[in-house]
Gaussian input, Z-matrix of N, CA and C with variables (Angstrom, degrees):
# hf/3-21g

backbone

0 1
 N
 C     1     B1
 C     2     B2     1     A1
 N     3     B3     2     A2     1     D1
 C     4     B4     3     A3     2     D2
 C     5     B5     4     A4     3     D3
 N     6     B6     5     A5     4     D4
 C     7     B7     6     A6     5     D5
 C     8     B8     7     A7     6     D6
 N     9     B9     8     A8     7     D7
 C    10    B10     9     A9     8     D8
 C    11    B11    10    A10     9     D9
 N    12    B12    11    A11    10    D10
 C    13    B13    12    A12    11    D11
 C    14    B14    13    A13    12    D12
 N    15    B15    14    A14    13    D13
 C    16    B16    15    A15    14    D14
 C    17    B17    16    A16    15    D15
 N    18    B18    17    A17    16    D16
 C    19    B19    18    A18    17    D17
 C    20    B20    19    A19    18    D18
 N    21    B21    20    A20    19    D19
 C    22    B22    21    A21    20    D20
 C    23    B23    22    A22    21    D21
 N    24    B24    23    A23    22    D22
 C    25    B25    24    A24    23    D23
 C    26    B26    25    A25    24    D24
 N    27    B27    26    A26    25    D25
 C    28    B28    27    A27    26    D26
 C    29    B29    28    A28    27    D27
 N    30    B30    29    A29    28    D28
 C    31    B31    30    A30    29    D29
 C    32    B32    31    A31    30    D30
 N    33    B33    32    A32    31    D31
 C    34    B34    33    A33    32    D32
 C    35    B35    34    A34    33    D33
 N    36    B36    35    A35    34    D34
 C    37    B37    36    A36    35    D35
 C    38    B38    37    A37    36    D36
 N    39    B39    38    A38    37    D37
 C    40    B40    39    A39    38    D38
 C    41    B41    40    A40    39    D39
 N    42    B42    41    A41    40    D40
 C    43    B43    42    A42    41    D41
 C    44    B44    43    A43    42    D42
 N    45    B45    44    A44    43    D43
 C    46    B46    45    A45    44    D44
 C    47    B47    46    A46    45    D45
 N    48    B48    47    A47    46    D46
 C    49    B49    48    A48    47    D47
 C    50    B50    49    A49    48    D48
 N    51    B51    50    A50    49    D49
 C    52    B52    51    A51    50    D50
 C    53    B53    52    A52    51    D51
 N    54    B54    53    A53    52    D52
 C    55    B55    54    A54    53    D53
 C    56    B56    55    A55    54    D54
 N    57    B57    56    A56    55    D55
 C    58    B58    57    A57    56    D56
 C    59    B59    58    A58    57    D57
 N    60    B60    59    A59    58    D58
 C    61    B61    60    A60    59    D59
 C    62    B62    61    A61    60    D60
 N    63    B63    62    A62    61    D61
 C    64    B64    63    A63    62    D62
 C    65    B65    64    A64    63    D63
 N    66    B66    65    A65    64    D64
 C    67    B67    66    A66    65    D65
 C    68    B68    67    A67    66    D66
 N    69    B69    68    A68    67    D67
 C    70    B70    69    A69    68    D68
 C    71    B71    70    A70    69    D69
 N    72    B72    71    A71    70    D70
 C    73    B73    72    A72    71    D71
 C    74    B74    73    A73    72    D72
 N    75    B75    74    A74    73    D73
 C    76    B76    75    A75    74    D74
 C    77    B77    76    A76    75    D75
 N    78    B78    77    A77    76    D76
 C    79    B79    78    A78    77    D77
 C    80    B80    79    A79    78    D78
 N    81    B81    80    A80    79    D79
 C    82    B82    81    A81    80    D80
 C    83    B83    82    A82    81    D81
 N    84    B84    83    A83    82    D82
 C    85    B85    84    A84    83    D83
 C    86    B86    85    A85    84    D84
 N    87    B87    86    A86    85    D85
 C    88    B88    87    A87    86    D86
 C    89    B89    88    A88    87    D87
 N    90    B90    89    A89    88    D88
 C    91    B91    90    A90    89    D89
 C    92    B92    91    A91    90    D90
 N    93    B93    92    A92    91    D91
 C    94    B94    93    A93    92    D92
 C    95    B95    94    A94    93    D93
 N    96    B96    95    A95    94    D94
 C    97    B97    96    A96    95    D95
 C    98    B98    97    A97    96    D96
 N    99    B99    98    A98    97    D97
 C   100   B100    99    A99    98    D98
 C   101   B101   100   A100    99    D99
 N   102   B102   101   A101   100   D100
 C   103   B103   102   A102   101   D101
 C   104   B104   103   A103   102   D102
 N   105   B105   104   A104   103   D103
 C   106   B106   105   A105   104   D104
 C   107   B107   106   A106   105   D105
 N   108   B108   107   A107   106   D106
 C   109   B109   108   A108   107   D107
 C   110   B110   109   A109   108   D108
 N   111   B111   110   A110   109   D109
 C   112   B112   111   A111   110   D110
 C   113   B113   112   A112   111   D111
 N   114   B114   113   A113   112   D112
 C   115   B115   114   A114   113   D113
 C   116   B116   115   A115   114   D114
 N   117   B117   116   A116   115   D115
 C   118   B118   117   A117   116   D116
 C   119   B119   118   A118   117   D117
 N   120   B120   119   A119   118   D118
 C   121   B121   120   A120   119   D119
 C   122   B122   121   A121   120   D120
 N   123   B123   122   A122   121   D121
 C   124   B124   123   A123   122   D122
 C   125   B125   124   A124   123   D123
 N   126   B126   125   A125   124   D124
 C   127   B127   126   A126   125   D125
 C   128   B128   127   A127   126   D126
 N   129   B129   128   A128   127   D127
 C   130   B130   129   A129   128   D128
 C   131   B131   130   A130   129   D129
 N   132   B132   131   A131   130   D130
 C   133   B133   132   A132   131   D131
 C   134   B134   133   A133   132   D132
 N   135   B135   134   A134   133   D133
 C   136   B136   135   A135   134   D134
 C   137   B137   136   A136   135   D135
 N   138   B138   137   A137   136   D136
 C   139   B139   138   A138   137   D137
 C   140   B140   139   A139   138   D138
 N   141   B141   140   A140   139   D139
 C   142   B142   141   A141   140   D140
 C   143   B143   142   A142   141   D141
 N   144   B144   143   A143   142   D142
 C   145   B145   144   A144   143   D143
 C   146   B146   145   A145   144   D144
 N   147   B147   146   A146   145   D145
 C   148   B148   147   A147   146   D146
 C   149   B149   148   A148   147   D147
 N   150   B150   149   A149   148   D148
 C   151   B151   150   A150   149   D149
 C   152   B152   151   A151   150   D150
 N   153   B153   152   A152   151   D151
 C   154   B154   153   A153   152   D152
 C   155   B155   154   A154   153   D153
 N   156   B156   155   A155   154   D154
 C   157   B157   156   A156   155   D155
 C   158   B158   157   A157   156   D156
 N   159   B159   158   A158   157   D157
 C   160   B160   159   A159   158   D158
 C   161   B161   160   A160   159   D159
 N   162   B162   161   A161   160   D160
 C   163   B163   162   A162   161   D161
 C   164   B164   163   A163   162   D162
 N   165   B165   164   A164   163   D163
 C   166   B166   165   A165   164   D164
 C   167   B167   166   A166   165   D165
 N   168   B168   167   A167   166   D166
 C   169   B169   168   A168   167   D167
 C   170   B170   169   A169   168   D168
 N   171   B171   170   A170   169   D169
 C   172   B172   171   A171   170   D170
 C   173   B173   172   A172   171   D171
 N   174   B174   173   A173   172   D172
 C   175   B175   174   A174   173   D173
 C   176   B176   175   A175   174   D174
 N   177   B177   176   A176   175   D175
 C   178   B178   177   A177   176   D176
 C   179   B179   178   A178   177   D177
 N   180   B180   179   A179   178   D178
 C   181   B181   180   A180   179   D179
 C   182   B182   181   A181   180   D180
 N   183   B183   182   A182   181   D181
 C   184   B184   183   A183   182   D182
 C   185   B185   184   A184   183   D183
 N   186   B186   185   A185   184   D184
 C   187   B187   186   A186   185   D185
 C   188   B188   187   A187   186   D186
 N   189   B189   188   A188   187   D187
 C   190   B190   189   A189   188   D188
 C   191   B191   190   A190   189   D189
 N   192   B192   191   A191   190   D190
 C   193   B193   192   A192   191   D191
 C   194   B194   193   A193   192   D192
 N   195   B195   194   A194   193   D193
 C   196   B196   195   A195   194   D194
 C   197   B197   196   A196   195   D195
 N   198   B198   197   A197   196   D196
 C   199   B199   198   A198   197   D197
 C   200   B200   199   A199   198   D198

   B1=1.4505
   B2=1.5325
   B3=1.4257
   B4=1.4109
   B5=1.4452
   B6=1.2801
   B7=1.0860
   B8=1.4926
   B9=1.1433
   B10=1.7582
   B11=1.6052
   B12=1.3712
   B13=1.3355
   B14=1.6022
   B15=1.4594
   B16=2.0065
   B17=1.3831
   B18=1.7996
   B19=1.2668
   B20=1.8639
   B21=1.3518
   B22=1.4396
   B23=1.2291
   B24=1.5452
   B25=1.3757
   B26=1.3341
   B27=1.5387
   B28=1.6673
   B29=1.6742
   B30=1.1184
   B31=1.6941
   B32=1.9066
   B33=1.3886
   B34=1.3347
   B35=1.8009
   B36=1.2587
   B37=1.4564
   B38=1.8619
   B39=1.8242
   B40=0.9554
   B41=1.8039
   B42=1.6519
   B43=1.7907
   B44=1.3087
   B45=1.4061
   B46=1.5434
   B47=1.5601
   B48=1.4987
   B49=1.7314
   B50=1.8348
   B51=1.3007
   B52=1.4306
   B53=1.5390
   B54=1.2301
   B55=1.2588
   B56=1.7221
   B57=1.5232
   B58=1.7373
   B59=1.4779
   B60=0.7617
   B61=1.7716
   B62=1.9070
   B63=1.2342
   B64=1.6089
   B65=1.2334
   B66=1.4163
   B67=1.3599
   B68=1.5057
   B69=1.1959
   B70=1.3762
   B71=1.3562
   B72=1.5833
   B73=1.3214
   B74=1.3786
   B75=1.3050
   B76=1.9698
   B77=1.5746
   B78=2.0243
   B79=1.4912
   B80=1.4198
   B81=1.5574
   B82=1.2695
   B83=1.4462
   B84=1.6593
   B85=1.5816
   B86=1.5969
   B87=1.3602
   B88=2.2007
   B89=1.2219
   B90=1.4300
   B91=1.7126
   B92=1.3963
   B93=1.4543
   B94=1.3571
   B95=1.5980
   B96=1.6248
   B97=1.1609
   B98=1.6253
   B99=1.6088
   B100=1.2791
   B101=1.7469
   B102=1.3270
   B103=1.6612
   B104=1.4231
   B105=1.3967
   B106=1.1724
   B107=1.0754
   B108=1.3269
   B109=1.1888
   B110=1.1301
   B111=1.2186
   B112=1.4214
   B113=1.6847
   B114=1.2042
   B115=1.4474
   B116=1.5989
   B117=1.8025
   B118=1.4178
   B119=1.8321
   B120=1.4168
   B121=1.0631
   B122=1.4395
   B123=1.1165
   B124=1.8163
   B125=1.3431
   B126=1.9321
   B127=1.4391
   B128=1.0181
   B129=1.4748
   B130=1.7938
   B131=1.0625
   B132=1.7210
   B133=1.6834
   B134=1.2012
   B135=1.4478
   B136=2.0039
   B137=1.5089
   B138=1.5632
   B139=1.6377
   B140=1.7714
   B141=1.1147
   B142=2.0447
   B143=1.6248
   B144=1.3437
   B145=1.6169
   B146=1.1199
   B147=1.8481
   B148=1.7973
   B149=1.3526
   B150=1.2400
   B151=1.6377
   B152=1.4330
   B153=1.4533
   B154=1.9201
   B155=1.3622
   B156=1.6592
   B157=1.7526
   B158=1.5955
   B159=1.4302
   B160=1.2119
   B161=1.2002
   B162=1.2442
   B163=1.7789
   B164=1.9017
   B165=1.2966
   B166=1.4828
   B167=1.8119
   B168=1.1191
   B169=1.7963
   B170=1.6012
   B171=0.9620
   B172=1.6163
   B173=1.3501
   B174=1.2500
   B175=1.8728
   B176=1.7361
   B177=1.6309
   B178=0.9791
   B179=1.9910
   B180=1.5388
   B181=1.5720
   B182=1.7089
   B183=1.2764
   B184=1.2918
   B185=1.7464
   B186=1.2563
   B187=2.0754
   B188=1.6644
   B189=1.2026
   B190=1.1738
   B191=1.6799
   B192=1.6882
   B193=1.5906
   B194=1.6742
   B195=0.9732
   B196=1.5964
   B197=1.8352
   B198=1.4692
   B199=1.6968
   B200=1.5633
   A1=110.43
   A2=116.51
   A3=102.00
   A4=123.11
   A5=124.79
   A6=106.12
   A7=83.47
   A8=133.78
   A9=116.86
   A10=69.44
   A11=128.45
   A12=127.60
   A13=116.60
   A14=118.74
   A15=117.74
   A16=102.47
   A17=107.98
   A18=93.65
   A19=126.66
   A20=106.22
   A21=126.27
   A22=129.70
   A23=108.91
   A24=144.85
   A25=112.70
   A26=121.14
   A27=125.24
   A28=98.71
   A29=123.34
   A30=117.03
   A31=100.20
   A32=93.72
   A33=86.43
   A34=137.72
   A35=97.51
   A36=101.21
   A37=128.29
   A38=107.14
   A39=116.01
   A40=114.87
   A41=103.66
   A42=118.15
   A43=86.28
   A44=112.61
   A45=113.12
   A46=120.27
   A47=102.97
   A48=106.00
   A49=119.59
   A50=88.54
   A51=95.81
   A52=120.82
   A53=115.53
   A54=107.40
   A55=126.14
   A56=102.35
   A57=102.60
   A58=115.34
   A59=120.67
   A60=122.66
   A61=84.59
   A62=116.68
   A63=105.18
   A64=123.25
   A65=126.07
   A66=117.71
   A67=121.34
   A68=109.49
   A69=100.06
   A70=129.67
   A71=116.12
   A72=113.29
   A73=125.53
   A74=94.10
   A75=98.51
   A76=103.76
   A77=89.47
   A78=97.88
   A79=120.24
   A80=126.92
   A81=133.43
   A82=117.43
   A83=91.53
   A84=106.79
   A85=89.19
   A86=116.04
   A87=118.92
   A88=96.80
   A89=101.86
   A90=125.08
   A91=83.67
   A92=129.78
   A93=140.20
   A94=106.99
   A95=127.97
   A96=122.25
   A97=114.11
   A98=123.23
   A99=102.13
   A100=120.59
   A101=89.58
   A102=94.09
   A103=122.13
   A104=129.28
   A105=112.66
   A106=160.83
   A107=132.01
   A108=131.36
   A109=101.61
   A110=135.82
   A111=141.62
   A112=114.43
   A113=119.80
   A114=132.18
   A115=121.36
   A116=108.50
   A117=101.21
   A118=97.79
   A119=122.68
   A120=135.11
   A121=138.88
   A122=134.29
   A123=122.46
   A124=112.53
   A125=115.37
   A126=138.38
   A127=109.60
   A128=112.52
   A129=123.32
   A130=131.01
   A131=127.74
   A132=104.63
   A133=101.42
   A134=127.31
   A135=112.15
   A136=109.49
   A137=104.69
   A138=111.15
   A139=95.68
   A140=110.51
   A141=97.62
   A142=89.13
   A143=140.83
   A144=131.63
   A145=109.18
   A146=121.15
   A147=113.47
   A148=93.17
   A149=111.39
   A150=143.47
   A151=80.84
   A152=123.10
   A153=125.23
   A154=98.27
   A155=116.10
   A156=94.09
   A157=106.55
   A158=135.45
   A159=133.15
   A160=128.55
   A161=109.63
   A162=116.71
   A163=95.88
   A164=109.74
   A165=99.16
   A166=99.23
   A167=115.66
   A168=106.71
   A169=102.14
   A170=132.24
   A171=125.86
   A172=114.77
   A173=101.83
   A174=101.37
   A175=102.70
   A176=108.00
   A177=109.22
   A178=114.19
   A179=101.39
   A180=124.68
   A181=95.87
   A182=102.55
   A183=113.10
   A184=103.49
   A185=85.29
   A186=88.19
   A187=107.88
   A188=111.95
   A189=121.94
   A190=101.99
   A191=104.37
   A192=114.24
   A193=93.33
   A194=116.85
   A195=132.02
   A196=114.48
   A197=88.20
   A198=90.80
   A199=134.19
   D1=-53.79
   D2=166.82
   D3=-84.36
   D4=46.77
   D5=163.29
   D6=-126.94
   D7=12.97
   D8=-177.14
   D9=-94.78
   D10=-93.00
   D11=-159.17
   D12=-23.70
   D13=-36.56
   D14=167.39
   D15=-46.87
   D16=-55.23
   D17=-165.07
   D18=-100.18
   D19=21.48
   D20=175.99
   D21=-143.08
   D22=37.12
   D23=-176.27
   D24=-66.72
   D25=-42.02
   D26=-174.73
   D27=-85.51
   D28=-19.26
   D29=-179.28
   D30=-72.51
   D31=-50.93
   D32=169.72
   D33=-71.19
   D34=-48.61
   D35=156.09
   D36=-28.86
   D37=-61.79
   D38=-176.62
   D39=-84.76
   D40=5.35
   D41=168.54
   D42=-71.66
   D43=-74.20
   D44=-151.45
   D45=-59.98
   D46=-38.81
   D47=161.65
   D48=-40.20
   D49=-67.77
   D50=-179.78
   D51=-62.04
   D52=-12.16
   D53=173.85
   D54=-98.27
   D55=-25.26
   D56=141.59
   D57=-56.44
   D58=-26.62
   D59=-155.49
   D60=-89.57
   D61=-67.35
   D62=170.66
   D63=-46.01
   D64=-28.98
   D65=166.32
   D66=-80.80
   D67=-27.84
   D68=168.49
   D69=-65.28
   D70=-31.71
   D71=165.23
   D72=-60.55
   D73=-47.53
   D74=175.51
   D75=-25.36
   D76=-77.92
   D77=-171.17
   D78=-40.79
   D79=-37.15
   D80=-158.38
   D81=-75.34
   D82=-61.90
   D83=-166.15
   D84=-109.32
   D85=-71.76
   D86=-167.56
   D87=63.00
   D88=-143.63
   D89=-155.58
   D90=-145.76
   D91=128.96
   D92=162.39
   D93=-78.73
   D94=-50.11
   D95=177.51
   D96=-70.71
   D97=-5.53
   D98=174.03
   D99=85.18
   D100=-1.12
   D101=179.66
   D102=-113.69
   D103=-17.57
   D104=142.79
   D105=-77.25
   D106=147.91
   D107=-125.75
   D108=-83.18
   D109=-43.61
   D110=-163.18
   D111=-88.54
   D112=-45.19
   D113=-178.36
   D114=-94.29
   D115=2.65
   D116=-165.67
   D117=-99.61
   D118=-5.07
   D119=144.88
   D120=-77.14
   D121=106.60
   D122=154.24
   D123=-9.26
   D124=-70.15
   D125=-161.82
   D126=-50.69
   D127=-60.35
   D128=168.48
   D129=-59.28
   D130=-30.86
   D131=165.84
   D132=-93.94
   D133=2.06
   D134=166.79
   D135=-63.67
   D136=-39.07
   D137=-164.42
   D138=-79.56
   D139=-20.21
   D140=-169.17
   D141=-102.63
   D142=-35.24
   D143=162.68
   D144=-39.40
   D145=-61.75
   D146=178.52
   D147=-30.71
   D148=-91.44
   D149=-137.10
   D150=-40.38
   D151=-92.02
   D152=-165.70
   D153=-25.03
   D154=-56.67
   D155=-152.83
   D156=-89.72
   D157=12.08
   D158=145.31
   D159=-66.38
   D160=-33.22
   D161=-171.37
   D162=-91.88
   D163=-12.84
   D164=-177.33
   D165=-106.86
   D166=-23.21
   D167=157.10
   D168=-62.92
   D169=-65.46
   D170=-163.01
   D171=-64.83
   D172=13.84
   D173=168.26
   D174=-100.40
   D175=-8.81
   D176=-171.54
   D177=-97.11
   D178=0.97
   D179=-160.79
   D180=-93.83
   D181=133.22
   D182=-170.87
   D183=-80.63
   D184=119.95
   D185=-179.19
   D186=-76.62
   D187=179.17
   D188=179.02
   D189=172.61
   D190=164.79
   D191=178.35
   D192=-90.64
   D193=128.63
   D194=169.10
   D195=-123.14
   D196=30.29
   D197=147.49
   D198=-69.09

């Protein structure tokens, strides 16, 4: 277990970033009418903040062949 987390540390890192960062928008900006899809929830821009700021840390993850 800790060695998946050594080596998949920035997916998580950039989950948890992004998922303050989705909550902060909610709280900040959201959807006043309640109809979009993504911001008219807390749940939903926490779950699409992970997702963005994981896939945008792992651009930052050093690749390699691990055959």
């Amino acid at each position: 277990m800790i060695n998946i987390l050594k080596q998949n540390w920035t997916y998580l890192v950039g989950a948890i970033i992004g998922g303050i960062g989705g909550y902060l928008y909610w709280f900040y900006i959201g959807c006043s009418s309640g109809t979009c899809p993504i911001t008219a929830s807390p749940t939903m821009s926490i779950i699409w903040g992970a997702a963005m700021g994981s896939l945008l840390l792992s651009f930052f993850k050093k690749g390699g062949n691990e055959e």
